[in-house]
TORFI-37420 format. One record per residue (C-alpha): x, y, z; residue in one letter. Coordinates in steps of 0.1 Angstrom, whole numbers, padded with zeros to 4 digits, always signed. Each point is the difference from the previous one (the first is absolute). Layout:
N
XYZA
...
This chain:
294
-0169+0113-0233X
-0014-0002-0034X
+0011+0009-0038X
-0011+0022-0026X
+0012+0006-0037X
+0005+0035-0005X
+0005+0022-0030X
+0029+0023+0006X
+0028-0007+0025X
+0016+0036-0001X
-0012+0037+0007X
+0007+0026-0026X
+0027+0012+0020X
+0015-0036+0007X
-0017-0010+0030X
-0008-0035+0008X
-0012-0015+0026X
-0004-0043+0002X
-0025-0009+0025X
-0030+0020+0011X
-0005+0001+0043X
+0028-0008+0024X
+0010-0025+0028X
+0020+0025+0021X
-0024+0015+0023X
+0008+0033+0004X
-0028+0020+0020X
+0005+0028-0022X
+0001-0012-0032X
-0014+0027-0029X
-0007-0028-0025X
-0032-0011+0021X
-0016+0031-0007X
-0032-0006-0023X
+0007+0027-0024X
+0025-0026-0018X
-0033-0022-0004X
+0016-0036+0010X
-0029-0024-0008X
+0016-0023+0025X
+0010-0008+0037X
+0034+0023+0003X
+0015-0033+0018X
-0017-0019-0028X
+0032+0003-0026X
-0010+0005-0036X
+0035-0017-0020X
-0002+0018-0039X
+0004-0038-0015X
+0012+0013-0033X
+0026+0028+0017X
+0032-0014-0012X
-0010-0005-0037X
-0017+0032-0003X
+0032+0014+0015X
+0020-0012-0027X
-0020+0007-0030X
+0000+0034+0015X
+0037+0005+0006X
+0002-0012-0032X
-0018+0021-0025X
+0008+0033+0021X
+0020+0025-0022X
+0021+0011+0027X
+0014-0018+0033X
-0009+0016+0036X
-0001-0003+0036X
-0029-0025+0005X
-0013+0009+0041X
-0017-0024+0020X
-0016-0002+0032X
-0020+0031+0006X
-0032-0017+0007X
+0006-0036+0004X
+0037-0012+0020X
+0016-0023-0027X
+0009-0017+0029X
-0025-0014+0017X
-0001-0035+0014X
-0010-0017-0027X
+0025+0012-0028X
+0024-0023+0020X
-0016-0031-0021X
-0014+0021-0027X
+0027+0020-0008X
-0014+0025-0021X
+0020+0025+0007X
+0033-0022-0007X
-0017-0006-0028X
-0006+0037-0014X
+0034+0010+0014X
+0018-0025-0024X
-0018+0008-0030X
+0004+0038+0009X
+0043-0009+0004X
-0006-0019-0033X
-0015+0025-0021X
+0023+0029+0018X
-0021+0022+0019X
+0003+0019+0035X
-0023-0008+0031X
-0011+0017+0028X
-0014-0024+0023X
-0016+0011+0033X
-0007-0026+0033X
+0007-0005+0036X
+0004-0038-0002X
+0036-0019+0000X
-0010-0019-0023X
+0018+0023-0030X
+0030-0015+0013X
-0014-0034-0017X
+0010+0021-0033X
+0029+0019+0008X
+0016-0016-0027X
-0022+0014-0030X
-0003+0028+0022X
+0039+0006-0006X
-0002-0007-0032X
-0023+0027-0010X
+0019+0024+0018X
+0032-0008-0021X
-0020+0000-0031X
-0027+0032+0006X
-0007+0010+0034X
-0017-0015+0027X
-0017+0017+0031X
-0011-0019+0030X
-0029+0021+0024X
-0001-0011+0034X
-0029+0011+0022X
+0010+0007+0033X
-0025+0013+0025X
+0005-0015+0036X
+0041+0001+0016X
-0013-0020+0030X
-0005-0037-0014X
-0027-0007+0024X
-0020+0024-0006X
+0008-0002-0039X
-0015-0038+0007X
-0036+0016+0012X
-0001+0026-0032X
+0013-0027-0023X
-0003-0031+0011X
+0005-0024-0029X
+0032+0013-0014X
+0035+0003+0008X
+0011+0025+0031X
+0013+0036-0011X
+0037-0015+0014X
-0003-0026-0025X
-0010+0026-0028X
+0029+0021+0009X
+0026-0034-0005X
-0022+0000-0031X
+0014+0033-0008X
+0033-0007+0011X
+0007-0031-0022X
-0012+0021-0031X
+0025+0027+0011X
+0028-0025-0002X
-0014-0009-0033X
+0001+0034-0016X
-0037+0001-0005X
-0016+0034+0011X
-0030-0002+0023X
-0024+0024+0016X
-0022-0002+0032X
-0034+0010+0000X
-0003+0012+0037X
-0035-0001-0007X
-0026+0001+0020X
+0007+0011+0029X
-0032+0000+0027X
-0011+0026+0022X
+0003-0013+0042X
+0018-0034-0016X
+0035+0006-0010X
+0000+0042-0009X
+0028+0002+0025X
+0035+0012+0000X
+0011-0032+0011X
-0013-0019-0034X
+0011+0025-0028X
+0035+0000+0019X
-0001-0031+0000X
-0010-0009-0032X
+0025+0027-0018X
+0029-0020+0015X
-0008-0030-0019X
-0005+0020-0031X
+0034+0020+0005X
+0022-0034+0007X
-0016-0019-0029X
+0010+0036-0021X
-0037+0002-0018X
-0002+0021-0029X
-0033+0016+0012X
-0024-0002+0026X
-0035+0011-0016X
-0032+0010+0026X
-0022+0032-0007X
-0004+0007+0038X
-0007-0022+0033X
-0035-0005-0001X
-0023-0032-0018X
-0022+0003-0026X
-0041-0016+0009X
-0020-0007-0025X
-0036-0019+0004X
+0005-0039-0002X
+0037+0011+0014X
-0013+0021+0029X
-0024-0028+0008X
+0027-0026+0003X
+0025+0022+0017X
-0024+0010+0030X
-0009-0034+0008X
+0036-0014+0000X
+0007+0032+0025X
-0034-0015+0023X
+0020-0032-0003X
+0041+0009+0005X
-0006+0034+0017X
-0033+0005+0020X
-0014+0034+0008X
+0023+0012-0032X
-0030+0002-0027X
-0023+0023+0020X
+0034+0025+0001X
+0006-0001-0038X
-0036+0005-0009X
+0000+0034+0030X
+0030+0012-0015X
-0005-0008-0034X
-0035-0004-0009X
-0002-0012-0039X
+0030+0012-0013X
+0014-0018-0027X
+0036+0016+0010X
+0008-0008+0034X
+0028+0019+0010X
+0021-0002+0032X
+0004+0029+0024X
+0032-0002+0002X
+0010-0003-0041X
+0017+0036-0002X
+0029-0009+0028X
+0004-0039-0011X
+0000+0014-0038X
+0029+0017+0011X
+0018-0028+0018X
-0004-0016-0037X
+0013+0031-0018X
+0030+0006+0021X
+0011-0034+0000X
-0007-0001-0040X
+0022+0026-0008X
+0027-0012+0030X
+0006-0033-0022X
-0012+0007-0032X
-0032-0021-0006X
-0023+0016-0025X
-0032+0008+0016X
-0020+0018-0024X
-0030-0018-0012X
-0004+0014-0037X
+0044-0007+0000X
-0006-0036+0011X
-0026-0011-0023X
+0016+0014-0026X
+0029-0017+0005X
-0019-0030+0004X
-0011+0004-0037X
+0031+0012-0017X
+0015-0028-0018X
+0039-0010-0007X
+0014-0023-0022X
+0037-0007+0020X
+0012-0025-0023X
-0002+0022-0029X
+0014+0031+0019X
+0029-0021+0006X
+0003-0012-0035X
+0000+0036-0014X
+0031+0009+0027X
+0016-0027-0008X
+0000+0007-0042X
+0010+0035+0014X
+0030-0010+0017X
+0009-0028-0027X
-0015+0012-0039X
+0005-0026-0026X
């Protein structure tokens, strides 16, 4: 790992994002791709040294409070947050100032913070993401070997349910000849349905492959599932959207069970959702002058 000062912290639209490359593993993993021009090995960790002050000054000076999201490129989570703590960090000065988060991982490690977690939530709101790709935990080891099991992720979900705090999966990617089966989604609906997710976001079963992604990708398939590559690249060829031939029935499994339980599962709904912002505390202030006028 390594450190770099950096000049801003947070996107236009809130984003942020701690540490540059990941620990995790995954052999699908979208944030290898060279189009997002890392200057460094991915497993090679780039820590934004000056993150948390830049955080504040930011939160600070900004006329009006928000959802701030994080982990879209870079897991807040990763192994070494665990001494770091970054993200505990940015999570108490975004309790502090009174802001919302939105905080997307697949590592247990949130539980570490469950406590500023829950106090968000009273305050603003707080969403937890959970990506959950693989139902069988052995196989779930060989896509995503350095992080939690998706049956830890979905006790994960469970604990926040029994908090109050709303989460979403990410049931996303799913890979063509891996884990496209009937079997998997069913699976993986049931954990989302008895931890009662607010949404379960995915634009179809399919991975994206990008180059630098692609690269990577093929040669953990030479590695975890021989013979698999030279199938992707008949079927597929180049294509940066790689879509499983059977997306239009398991799309449907999703869809029906969806509307069965009542998990949001439109994409342009969830995000949204993810950056509408509430202030509870003064909701509940106003009701009570309401009730009681002095």
């Amino acid at each position: 790992m390594h450190e770099k000062e950096v000049k801003t912290i947070l996107s236009p639209s809130n984003g942020m994002n701690l540490y540059r490359g990941c620990l995790h593993g995954c052999i699908y993993c979208d944030a290898r791709s060279k189009c997002y021009n890392m200057q460094h090995d991915f497993e090679d960790i780039e820590i934004k040294s000056n993150a948390i002050s830049l955080l504040e000054q930011a939160l600070i000076h900004k006329r009006n409070r928000g959802m701030i999201g994080t982990g879209a490129m870079s897991d807040p989570y990763i192994p070494i947050e665990k001494n770091l703590e970054h993200t505990r960090k940015s999570l108490e000065l975004i309790e502090r100032y009174g802001y919302g988060v939105a905080i997307q991982t697949k590592s247990d490690l949130i539980l570490r913070d469950l406590d500023l977690l829950d106090r968000i939530n009273r305050k603003t709101k707080c969403v937890v993401q959970i990506t959950m790709t693989t139902y069988d935990d052995e196989l779930c080891k060989r896509i995503e070997p350095n992080v939690c099991v998706t049956s830890r992720r979905a006790e994960v979900l469970r604990i926040m349910r029994d908090h109050g705090i709303p989460t979403i999966v990410w049931m996303t990617p799913i890979l063509p000849f891996i884990n496209d089966t009937e079997e998997n989604i069913r699976g993986l609906l049931s954990y989302c349905v008895e931890a009662s997710v607010y949404g379960i976001l995915l634009w179809n079963m399919g991975v994206t492959l990008r180059e630098g992604d692609r690269e990577y990708f093929y040669q953990q398939l030479d590695k975890h599932f021989p013979g698999l590559k030279e199938q992707y690249i008949k079927t597929y060829g180049n294509q940066y959207e790689v879509v499983s031939s059977k997306n239009r029935d398991l799309m449907q499994i999703v869809r029906e069970t969806c509307k069965k339980h009542q998990i949001v599962n439109n994409v342009d709904a969830l995000f949204r959702y993810m950056k509408e912002f509430e202030e509870k505390d003064k909701m509940e202030q106003m009701s009570l002058f309401d009730l009681f006028p002095l």
